[in-house]
N, C-alpha and C positions, 0 to 999 in steps of 0.2 A: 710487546702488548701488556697495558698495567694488568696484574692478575686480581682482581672484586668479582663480587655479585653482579656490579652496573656491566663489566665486560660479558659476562655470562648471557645474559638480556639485550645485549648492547642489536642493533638491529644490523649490523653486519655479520655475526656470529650468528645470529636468531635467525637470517636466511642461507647458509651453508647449510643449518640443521632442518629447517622444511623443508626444503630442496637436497638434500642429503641423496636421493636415489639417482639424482641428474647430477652430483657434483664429483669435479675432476676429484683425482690421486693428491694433487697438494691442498684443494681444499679440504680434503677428510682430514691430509697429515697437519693441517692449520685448526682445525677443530678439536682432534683430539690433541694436540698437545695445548690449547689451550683449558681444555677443560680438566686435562691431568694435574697441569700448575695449580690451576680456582684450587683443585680438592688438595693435592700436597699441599698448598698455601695455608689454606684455612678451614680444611677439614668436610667431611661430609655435613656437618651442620649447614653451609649454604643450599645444600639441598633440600632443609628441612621446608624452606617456605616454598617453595615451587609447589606447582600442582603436583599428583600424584606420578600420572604418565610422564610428565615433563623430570621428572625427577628417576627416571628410567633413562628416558632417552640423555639426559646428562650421563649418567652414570654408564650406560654403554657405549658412549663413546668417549669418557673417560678411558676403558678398559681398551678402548680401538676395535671394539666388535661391528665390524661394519657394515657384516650381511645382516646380522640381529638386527643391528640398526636401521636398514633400511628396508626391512618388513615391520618394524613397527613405525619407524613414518607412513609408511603405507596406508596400515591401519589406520592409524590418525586421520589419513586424510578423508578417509570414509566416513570416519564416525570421531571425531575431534573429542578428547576428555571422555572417552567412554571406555568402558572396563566390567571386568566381574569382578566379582567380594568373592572369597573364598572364605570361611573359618566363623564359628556363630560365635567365639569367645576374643578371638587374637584376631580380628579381620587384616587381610591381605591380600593385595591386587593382584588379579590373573584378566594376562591381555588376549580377546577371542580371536582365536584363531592360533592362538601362540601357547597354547596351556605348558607345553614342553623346554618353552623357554625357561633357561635358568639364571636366577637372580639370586640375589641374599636377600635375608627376611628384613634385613636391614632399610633395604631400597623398597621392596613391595610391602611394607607395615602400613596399616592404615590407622591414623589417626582421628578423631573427631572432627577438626576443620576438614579433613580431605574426603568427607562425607557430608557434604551439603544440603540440605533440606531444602523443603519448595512446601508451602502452604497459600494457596491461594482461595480466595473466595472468588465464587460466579452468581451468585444469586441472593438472595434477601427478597423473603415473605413473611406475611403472617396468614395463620389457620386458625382465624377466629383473634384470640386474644393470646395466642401461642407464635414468639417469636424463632424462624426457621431461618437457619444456616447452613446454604449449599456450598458446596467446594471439591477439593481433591488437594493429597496432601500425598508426598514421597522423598525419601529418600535417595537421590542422584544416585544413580546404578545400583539399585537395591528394589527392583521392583516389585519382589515380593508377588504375582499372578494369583497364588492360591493358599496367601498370607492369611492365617486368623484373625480374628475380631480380637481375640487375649491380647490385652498389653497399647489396644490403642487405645487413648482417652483425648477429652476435650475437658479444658478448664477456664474461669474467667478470673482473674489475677488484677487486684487491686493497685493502681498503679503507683498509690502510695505504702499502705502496710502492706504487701506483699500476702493478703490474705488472699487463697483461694477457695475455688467453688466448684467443685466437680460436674460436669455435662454430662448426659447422656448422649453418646457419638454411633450413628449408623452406619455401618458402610453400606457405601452404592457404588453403583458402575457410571465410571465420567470418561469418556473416549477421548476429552479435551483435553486431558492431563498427558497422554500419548504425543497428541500432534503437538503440544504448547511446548515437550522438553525438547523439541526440535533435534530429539536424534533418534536412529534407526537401531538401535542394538536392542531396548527394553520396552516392554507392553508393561505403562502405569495406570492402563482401563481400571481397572479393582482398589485405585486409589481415592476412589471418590470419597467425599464422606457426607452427612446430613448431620446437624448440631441441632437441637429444639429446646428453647428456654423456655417453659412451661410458663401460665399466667401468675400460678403461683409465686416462682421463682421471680420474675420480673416485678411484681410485688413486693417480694423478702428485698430484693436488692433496694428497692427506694425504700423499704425502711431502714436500711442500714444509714440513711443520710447520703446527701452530695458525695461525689466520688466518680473516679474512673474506672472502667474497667475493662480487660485487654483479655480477645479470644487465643488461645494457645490450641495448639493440636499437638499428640504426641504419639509416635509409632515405636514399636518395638525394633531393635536392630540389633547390631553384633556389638556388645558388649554393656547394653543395656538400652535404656529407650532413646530417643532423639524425639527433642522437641522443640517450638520457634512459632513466633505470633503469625497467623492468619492474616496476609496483605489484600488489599482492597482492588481492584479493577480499574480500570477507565472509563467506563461506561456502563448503564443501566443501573440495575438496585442495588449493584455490589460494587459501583463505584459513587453514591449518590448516598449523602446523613438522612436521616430519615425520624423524625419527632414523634411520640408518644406519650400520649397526655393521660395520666393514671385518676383515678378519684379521688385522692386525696389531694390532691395540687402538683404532686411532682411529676417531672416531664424527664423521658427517655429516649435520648438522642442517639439510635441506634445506627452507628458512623463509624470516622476515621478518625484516627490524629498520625500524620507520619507516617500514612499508607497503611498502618497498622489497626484491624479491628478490633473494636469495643460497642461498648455501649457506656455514654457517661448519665450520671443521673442527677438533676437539678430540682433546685426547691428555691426559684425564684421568687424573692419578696415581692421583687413590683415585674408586670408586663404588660405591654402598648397592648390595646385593646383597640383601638380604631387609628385612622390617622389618613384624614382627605383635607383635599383642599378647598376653603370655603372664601369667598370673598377675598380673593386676591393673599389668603392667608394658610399656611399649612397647620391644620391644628390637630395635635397628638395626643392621644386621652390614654391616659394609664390606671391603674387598676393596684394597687399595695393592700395586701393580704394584712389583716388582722392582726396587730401586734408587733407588726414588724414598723419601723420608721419610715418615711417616705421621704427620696430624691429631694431635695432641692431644685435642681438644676435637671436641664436636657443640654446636651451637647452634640451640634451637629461638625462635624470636620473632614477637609479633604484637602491634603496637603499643608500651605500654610493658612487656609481660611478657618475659622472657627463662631461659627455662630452658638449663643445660647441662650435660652429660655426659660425660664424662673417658673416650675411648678405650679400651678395654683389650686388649691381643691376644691372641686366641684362638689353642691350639695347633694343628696341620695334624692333620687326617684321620689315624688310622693306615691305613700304605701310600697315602698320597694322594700321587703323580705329580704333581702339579699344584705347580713352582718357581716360578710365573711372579706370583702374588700373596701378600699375606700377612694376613691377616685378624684385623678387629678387631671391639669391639662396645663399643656406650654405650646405658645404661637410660635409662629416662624415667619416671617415677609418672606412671601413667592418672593418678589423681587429681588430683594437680598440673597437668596438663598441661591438662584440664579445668575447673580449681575455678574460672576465670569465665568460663563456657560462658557464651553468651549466650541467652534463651529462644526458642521460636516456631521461626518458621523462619529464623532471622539465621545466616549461615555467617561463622562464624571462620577464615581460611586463616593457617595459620603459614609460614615459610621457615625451610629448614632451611639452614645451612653448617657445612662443616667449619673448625675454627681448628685452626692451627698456637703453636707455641710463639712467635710476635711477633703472633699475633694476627689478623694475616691473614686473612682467609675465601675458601674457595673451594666453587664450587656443591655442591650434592650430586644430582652425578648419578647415572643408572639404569645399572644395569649390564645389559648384552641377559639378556634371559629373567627379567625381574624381574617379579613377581606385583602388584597392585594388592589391599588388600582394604578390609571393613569392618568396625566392630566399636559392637558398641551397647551403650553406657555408662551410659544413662540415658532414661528414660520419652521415648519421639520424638525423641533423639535419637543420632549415631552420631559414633566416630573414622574420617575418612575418611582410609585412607593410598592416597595419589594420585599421579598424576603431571598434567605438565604439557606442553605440544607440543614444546617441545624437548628431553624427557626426562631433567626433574628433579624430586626429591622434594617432592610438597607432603602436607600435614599440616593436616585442617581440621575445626573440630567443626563440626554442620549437621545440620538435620532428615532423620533416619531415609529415607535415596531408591528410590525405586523402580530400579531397573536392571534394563534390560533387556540380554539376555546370547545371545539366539535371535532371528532374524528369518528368515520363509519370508514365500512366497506361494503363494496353493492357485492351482489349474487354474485357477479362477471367477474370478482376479484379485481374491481378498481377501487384505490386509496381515496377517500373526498375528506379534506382538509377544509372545515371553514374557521373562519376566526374573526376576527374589527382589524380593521384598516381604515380612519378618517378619509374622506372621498376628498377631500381637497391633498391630504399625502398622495394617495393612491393614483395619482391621475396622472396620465404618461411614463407609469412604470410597468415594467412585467417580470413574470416569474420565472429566475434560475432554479435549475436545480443541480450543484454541481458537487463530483468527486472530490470525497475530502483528501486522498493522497495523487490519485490522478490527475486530476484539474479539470475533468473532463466535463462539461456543459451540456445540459439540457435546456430548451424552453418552453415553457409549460403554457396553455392554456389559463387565465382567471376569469374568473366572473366578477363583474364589482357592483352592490348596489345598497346606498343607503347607509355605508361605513362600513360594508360586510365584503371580505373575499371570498370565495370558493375556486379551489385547486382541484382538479380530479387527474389522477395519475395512475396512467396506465404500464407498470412496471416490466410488461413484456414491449411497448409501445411506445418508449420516452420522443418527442420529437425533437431533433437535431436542429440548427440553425442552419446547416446547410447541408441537406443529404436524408437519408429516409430514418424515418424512426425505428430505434432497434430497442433490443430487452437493456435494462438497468444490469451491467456488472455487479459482480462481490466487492462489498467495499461500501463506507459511509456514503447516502448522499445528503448536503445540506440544501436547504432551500432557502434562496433572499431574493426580495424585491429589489428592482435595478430600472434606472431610468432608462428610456427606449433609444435617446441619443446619449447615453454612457461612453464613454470611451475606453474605458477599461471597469475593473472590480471594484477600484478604492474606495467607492462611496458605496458601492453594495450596504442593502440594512439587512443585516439577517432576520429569519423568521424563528420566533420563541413560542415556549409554551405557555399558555397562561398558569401560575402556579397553584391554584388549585386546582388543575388537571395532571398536576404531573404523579400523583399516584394511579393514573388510567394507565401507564406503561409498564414493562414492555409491550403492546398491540402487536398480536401474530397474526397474519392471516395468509392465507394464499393467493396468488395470484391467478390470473386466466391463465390456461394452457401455453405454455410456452416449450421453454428447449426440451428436447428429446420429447415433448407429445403430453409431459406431465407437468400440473401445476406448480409452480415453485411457490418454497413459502419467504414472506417476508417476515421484518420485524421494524417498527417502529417505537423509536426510542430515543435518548437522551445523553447529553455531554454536555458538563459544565452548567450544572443544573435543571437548563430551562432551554439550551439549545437540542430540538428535537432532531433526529436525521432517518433514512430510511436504509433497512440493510437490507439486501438479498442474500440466500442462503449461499454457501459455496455451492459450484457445482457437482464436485465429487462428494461423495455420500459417505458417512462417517469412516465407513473401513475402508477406504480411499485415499484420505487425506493424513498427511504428515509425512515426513521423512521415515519411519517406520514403517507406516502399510504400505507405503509407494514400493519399498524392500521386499517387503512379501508378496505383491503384486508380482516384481520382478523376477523375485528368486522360485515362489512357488506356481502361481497362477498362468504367467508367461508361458514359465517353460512347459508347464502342463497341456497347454493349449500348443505350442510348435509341435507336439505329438501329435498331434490332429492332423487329418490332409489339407492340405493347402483349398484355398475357397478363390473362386473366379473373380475377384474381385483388386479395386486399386487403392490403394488408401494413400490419400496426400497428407501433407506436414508443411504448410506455409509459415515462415518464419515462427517457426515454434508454437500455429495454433491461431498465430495475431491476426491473421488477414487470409480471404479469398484473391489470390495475387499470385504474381508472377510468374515465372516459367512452370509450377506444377498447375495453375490457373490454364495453360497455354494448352499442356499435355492434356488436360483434363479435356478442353474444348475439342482438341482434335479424335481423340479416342469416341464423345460422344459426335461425332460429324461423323466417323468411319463405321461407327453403329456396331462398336466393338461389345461382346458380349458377357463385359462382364458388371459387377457391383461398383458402386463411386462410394467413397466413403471420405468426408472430409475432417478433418480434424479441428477445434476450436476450443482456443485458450480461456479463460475468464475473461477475458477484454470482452466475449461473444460478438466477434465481427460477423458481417453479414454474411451468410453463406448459401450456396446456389440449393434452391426449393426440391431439387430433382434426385439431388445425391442425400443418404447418410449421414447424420452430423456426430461426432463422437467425442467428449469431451476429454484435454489432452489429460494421461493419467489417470484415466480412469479403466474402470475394468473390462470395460466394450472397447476401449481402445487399447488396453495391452491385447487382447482379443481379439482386435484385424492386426495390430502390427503382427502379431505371432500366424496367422491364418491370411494373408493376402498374398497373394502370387505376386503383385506388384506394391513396392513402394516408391514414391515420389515426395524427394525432398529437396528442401535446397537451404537446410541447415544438417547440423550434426543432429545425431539423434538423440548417441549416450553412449557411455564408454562399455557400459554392460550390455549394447545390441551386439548380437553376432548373425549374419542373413543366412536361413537356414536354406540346407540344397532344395532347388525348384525354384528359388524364389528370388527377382529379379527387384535391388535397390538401387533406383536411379537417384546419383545427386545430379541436381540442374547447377548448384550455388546459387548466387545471386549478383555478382560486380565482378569487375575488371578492376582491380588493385590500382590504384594512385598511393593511395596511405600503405603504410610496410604493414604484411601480416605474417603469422604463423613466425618460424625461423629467422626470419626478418627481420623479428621484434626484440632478440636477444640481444640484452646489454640497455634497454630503452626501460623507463620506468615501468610501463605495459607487459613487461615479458615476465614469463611462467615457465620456468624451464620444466614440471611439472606437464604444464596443456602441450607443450614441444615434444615432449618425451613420450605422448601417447596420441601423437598423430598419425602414426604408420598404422597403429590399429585401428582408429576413428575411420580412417580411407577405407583400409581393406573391406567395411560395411558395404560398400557400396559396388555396385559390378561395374559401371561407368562413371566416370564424374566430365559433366559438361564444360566445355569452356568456348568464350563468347569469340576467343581470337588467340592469336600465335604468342601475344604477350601474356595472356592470362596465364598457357599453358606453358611456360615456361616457368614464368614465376610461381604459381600451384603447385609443379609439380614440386619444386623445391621448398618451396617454404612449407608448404602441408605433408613434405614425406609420402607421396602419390605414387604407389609402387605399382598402380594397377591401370585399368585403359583411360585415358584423358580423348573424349569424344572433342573434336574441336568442330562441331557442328551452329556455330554463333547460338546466343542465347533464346526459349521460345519466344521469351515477351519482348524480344525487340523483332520479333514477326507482325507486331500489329502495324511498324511503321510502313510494312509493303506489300498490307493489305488490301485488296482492290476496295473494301468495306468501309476503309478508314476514314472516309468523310460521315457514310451514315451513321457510322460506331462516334464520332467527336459531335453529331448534330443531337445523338443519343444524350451523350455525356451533355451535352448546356443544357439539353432541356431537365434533365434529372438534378443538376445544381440551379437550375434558374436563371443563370448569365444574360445578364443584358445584350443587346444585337447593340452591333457597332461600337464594341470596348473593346481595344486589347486588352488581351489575358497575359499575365504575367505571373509564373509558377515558381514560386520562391521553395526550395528545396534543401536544406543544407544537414551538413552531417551533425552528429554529437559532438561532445568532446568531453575527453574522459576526464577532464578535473574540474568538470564545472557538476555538481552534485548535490541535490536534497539530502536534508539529513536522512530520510528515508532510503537511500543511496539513488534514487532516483535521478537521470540525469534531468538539468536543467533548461529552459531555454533561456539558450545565450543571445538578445534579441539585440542588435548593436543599427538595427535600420531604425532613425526615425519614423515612423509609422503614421505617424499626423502630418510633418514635414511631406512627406511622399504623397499623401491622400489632397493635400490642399494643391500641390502642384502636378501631380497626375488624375485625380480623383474624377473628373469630369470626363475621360476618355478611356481609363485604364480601370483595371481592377484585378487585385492582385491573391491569387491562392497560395495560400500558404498551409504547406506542407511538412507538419514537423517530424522528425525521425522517431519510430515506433518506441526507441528507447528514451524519449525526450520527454517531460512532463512540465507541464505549466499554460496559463492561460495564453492565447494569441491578442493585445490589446486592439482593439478597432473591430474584431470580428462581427459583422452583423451589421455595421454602420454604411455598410453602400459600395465601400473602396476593398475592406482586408473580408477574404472569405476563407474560414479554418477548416480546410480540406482531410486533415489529419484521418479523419475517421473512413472517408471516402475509400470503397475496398481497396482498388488497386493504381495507383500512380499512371502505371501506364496510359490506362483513359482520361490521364487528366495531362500527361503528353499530346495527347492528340489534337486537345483543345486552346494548347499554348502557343502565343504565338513567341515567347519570348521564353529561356529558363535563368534563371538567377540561383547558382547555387557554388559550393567550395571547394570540398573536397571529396565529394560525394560522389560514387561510382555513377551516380543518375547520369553525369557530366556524358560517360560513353556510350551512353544508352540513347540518351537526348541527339548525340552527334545523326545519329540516323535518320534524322529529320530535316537536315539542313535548315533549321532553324535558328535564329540569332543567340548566345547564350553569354551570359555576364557573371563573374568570377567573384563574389563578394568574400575578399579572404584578408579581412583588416587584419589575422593575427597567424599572418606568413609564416615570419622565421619561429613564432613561438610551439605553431602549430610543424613546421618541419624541423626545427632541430633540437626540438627537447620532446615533444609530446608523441609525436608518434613517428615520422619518417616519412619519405616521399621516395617514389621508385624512378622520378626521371625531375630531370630541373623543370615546373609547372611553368615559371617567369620564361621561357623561351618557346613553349609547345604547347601551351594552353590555347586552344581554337577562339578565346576573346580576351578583352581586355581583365587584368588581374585590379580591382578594386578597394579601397582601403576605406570608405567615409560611405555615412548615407547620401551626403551630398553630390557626392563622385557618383554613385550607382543611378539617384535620381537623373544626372545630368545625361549620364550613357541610355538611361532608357530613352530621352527624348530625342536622342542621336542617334537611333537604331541602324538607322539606312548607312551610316558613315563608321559603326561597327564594321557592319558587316562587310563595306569593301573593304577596310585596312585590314581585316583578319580571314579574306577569302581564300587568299593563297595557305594558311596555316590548316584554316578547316580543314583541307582537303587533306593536305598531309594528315592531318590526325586521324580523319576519317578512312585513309590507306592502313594507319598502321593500328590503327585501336577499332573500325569498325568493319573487319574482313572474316567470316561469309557475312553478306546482306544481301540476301535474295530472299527473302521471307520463309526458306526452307525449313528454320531452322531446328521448328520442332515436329516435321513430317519426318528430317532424319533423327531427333533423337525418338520418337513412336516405335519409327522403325526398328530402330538397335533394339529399344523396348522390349518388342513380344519378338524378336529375331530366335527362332529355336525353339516356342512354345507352341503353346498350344492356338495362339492368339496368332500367330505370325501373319503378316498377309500370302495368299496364295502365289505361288511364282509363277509369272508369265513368259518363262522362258520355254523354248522346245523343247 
């Protein structure tokens, strides 16, 4: 093995040492001898550039210290790059939990680079004619709690002479600075800070002339101060430039350059003082201050076009008083300036400069009190004459935009958005409102009259396309007009803000009574200028939220509360919070039919899926809900919990799970790109949470018990929710289900289902949908008889194309799958456990698995050959799946004999029992138990 740095790093060496506490005897003897040669080779200097910790864990296993080593991968893996500082003059690293481990001072010295700084901005106001700077600023593992004001400063630093300018810096309390360092060791609450450049100040600075200048913050630390520019945001007034126009003429751009804050300051000769369009003509009037020369030229360009315009001066006002400018003006041909519009909704943005007689350019800025407009040139489309955050002229053709120009909120805490919308654009369109990282879709109500929309938005009440209205999740929502026969987003127009309304934001206000009984608040605000969006608050409440107080939640609050006596009560966990569903859906319904006495308490993630009126609602991670987990005699899950649950005595955790394995899981997955010798390594304790874990059939339990390390009772009681398929109910329960989606009478229903896959991924790491069905294809040669729900996997994000248009209906949201089995007459799905859930129905079912071998021999594994036992035909093309759906009947006999078989060996108990015996195991020994009817 060559002995470098690139070996050290290299990603085969870089997983022996994460996985260090799972790896064999030759992988340790293969690690440390290779890290012993790195350092005999070429000295402990290659350790100099590594992180701090990283440059520990080299070095002990350099030495072959192996236990050392792997308590401190441990550590790592709880809290990655996190550490104490020891020493206010020599700082050096002590690892918590390990204070006794011994190092050389060599290995634990702390440097400058391996002390990080973070300065962020959150806010920008002004108080009057007083410029205010919110933020928090820290030093990476130096949190400093009950740090003095001594030693911190804020400065504004010339970005050419190097001159600076001393701030007066407040500290304040920001809780943002905690959740934002995304780790659990250090509270950086007391890191906040308030900067305020006084009117004076902002005055002295434009008299110093044109110039840059860049916020710095500086805290005191171990061996002197640490200090580093204040970075800007993504959104709102601390991501947004911001102009200020002084009385003497100069203007102060109070912005970014390079993510970095400043304030730059200008003494612009000439700036655009109007610019509409008249007479088939764009005409631009500028304004050249006294003394100064004036442009020659305008120049408009965008890419390779370049239009320009020759200056010309207009005479003064008669009796116009006003020496101090001298005004000019330059045409433009609409047409020209247009003739290669681009179609749809493609936006052209031009730049405009003034040129001088050498040629020169200089911006073209806004002069204070300058109008924004629009003007419509042609069939959807419009000249947008705009500006830009540091208040310069842009110039852009773009599909005809909604702008909104009005924002209220009623008593009842509804949003009402009005704004222009041309009645000839607006006609046949309606209002999305959709998640900026979810995908997830709203449609809104509008009102249109006279070129005016109004939007009214009820943010506990969004309504669905197909399914009931629920509250707006956490998270951006954007809103664009969209034709009413759209077929997908592409031409979506987004909805803007008129720009001189965008100093109205951020708008707080609250909503009507929603989650937990209490108003939530929102905010209304801004990205990329002029794109408005809506946020709701997180659910959890500031000392709630982050990888830190989630820890103290854990370590202190929990366990505080499991002192408590246990409470008559059940608290469910559907896949992590996401959904009222499945088997604890099942448990729930039977415990309320038996009129069992105790508390429902359900649990709900940020998604806020809909959940039953009658029970508890408890948001996941929050302090009410470490609060029934720790106090509920029962829990009902059918995911993992958390490595840190342990079921306290009395206290009864049922896993239900949720599938019958086709894809390889848990131990299974070892040697497969998917595998975490880590998550394998602490399966035996994950199980032992639970008193029972369920299984749907003899194949489940077998492979569970092996691949999850299942030391404890495997109920083989089949799954509850595949109890609705032998329901005596099960007609009125599917007659329920159409009329709550609206399904046409006399279509087949066809329930497209299909699983994730783990390398198809948003850069958000969000998975994708992988959509390989033609969607239009299928709608024109089914679309008249059929109509198809689709159903994407809770971990899947992105739009469903066609949704809404008659044929494709986006089910995704819809609580629980199972009632949307009831109403299919067909399922279409791959490798998804639905497949033996579905078998219960003797239902026809189709195999859409175009990426077989890729999907079984490299991505994840299959636990029996799918191409010989699959109960339908296996599929590879939309065309193929279109043609089997219109051949149902001719499925179904060629694969009658198969069904059966599969339904023997994948669908055994099915007597609808299944969750009367897991109740029973339930409260079996408690206090709840049912009474025994024996003699």
């Amino acid at each position: 093995m060559a002995q470098s740095l690139a070996d050290l790093t290299s990603a085969g060496v870089q997983r022996i040492l994460r996985f260090f506490p799972e790896s064999s005897q030759a992988e340790r003897e293969e690690l440390r001898a290779t890290a012993r040669r790195l350092l005999d080779t070429h000295g402990e200097k290659v350790l100099t550039p590594l992180r701090p910790v990283e440059r520990v864990l080299w070095y002990l296993a350099s030495e072959g210290r192996a236990e050392d080593l792997v308590e401190v991968v441990r550590g790592q893996r709880r809290d990655p790059g996190v550490f104490l500082v020891a020493g206010a003059r020599r700082p050096r690293l002590v690892l918590p939990g390990l204070r006794s481990l011994e190092l050389p001072d060599r290995i634990t010295a702390l440097e400058r680079p391996d002390l990080k700084m973070t300065a962020q901005l959150t806010s920008v106001e002004w108080r009057g004619d007083d410029l205010v700077w919110g933020g928090y600023a820290f030093v990476a593992n130096l949190p400093r709690p009950s740090g003095r004001m001594i030693g911190r400063f804020a400065v504004l630093e010339h970005a050419d002479t190097g001159e600076r300018i001393k701030l007066r810096l407040r500290r304040t309390k920001n809780e943002e600075a905690t959740a934002a360092s995304g780790q659990a060791l250090h509270c950086y609450d007391r890191t906040g800070f308030e900067v305020v450049v006084p009117a004076r100040r902002l005055r002295e600075l434009a008299g110093r002339g044109a110039g840059q200048w860049f916020l710095s913050v500086g805290i005191p630390g171990p061996g002197g101060a640490y200090e580093t520019r204040v970075r800007q945001r993504e959104v709102g007034t601390a991501g947004h430039n911001q102009v200020r126009h002084l009385a003497d003429g100069s203007r102060l751009v109070v912005g970014f350059t390079k993510d970095a804050v400043g304030i730059t300051v200008q003494q612009p000769p000439v700036e655009v003082e109007s610019c509409t369009v008249v007479d088939g003509e764009l005409v631009l009037v500028a304004r050249v201050r006294s003394g100064h020369k004036a442009p020659t030229t305008v120049s408009v360009v965008e890419g390779e076009t370049r239009l320009d315009s020759p200056l010309t001066a207009l005479s003064a006002p008669s009796g116009s008083a006003d020496d101090a400018f001298r005004r000019y003006r330059a045409v433009f041909s609409l047409d020209r300036l247009t003739a290669d519009d681009p179609p749809g909704i493609k936006t052209r943005q031009f730049k405009v400069t003034f040129r001088g007689a050498e040629g020169r350019g200089q911006a073209a800025h806004l002069a204070e009190g300058f109008t924004t407009g629009r003007h419509r040139f042609a069939a959807g489309r419009e000249l947008a004459v705009h500006r830009d955050g540091p208040g310069r002229l842009v110039l852009a053709t773009r599909a005809v935009r909604a702008v909104v120009d009005a924002m209220t909120v009623t008593d009842a805490g509804e949003l009402v958005l009005t704004g222009a919308y041309p009645r000839e654009e607006a006609a046949g369109k309606k209002v999305v409102l959709r998640h900026g990282t979810r995908f997830e879709e709203k449609e809104l109500p509008v009102e249109m009259a006279d070129g005016r929309f109004t939007v009214r938005i009820d943010p506990e009440a969004a309504p669905q396309v197909h399914g009931p209205a629920l509250p707006l999740c956490p998270g951006r929502w954007y809103l664009f007009f969209r034709d009413v026969d759209a077929w997908d987003k592409s031409e979506d127009v987004p909805v803007t803000l008129r720009p001189e309304q965008v100093g109205e934001l951020p708008l707080r206000f609250n909503g009507p009574q929603g989650v937990g009984g209490q108003p939530r608040a929102f905010t209304v605000d801004r990205r990329n200028f002029d794109r408005i969006f809506i946020e709701p608050e997180r659910l959890l409440a500031p000392d709630e939220h982050g990888t830190y107080r989630q820890r103290i939640l854990r370590e202190a609050h929990f366990h505080k509360q499991r002192k408590l006596p246990l409470r008559d009560a059940v608290l469910y966990l559907s896949f992590g919070g996401k959904q009222f569903s499945d088997s604890p859906r099942f448990v729930y319904d039977e415990l309320v039919r038996r009129g069992v006495a105790v508390e429902h308490i359900w649990t709900q993630d940020e998604g806020l899926p809909e959940m039953p009126a009658e029970a508890r609602v408890v948001g996941w991670g929050s302090r009410a809900w470490y609060e029934a987990l720790a106090r509920s005699r029962y829990v009902v899950v059918n995911t993992p919990v958390g490595d840190w649950f342990v079921t306290r005595p009395g206290q009864k955790v049922v896993q239900t799970w949720h599938g019958t394995p086709l894809k390889k899981v848990g131990k299974d997955l070892l040697g497969s790109p998917q595998s975490s010798p880590a998550y394998i390594a602490g399966l035996p304790h994950s199980y032992r949470q639970f008193d029972f874990v369920v299984s749907p059939n003899a194949h489940t339990t077998e492979i569970m018990r092996r691949a999850y390390s299942i030391e404890g009772e495997m109920l083989e009681s089949g799954y509850p929710r595949n109890d609705i398929f032998h329901a005596a109910d099960r007609d009125i329960r599917a007659a329920r289900v159409r009329e709550q989606l609206g399904l046409p009478e006399g279509k087949k229903v066809v329930l497209y289902a299909p699983t994730w896959r783990e390398d198809q991924r948003h850069a958000s790491k969000l998975y994708k949908l992988d959509l390989r069905i033609d969607l239009a294809a299928a709608q024109a040669e089914l679309g008249h008889d059929h109509v198809l729900l689709f159903r994407k996997h809770s971990s899947v994000h992105g739009n469903v194309p066609g949704a809404g248009q008659g044929f494709v209906w986006d089910v995704t949201r819809y609580p629980d799958i199972a009632d949307l089995y009831l109403v299919a007459d067909v399922l279409i799905t791959d490798y998804s456990s639905a497949l033996f859930d579905f078998a219960h129905s003797d239902k026809p079912m189709l195999f859409f698995t175009y990426d077989l071998e890729h999907y079984r021999d490299t991505l994840r594994g299959l636990y029996f050959d799918f191409t010989t036992r699959a109960p339908g035909p296996l599929l590879e093309t939309s065309e193929e799946l279109v043609k089997a759906l219109r051949g149902l009947d001719a499925v179904e006999a060629e694969y009658r004999d198969k069904y059966t078989r599969f339904k023997k060996d994948f669908c055994e108990p099915r007597d609808g029992l299944a969750t009367a015996r897991v109740v029973d195991r339930m409260l079996a020994g408690g206090p709840h138990a049912p009474a025994s009817t024996g003699g």
